[in-house]
C-alpha positions in Angstrom: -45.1 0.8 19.6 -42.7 2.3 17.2 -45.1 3.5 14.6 -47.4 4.9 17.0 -44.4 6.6 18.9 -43.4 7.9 15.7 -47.1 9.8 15.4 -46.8 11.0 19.0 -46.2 15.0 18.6 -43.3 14.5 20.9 -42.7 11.3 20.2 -42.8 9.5 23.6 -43.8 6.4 24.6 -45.3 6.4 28.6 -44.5 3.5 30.6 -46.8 2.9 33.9 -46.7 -0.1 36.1 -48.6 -0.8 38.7 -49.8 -3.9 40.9 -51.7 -6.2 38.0 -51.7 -3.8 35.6 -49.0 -1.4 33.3 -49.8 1.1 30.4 -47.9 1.6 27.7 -49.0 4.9 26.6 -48.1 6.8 22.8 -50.3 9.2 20.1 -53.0 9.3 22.7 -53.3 5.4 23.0 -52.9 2.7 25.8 -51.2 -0.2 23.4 -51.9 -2.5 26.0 -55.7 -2.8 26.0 -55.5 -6.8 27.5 -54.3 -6.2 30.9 -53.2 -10.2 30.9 -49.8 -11.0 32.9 -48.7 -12.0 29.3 -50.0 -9.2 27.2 -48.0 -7.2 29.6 -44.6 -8.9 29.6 -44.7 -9.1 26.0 -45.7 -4.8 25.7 -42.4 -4.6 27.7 -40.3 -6.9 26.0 -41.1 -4.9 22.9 -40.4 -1.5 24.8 -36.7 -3.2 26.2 -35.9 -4.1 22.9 -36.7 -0.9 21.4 -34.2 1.0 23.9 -31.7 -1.8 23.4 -31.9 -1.6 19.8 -31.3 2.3 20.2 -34.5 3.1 18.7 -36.0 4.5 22.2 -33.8 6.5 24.8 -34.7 6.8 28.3 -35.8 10.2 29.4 -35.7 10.6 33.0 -34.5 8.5 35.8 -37.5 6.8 36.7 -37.6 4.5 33.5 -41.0 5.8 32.8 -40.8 8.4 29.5 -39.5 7.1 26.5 -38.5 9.7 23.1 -37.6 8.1 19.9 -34.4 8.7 18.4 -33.6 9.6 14.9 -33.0 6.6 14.4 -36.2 5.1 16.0 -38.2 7.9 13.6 -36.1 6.6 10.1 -36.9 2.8 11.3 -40.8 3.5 11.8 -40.9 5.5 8.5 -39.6 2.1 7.0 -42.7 0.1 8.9 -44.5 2.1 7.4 -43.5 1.6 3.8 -41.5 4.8 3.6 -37.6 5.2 2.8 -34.8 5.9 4.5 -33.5 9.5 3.3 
């Protein structure tokens, strides 16, 4: 979710939840392609962890737009093989 956030022109992440189903939605993609109960608990554990970490900030009051902080940016750049500036 990071990584692909971090390729996102504005660097968002799009959370949508709905009755059976949520999206998790970055750089064009739905990251949660298997719409299982557990697929989707563990997309939003990641995306929790991620804003509790500091690495994702709430945009918005309806807990549905996500932007990456500097922070998140520096730790997908490490995913990715990169280095920290």
């Amino acid at each position: 979710m990071l990584i692909e956030g971090s390729q996102d022109k504005n660097g968002y992440v799009l959370y949508h939840r709905a009755i059976g189903s949520a999206n998790f939605i970055t750089n064009g993609k739905d990251l949660c392609q298997d719409q299982s109960a557990r697929s989707i608990a563990r997309w939003k554990d990641a995306l929790d962890a991620l804003v509790h970490l500091g690495l994702l900030e709430e945009r918005g009051q309806k807990g549905a737009v996500f932007a990456l902080t500097n922070r998140g940016f520096e730790i997908a750049d490490l995913l990715r093989g990169g280095t920290l500036p």
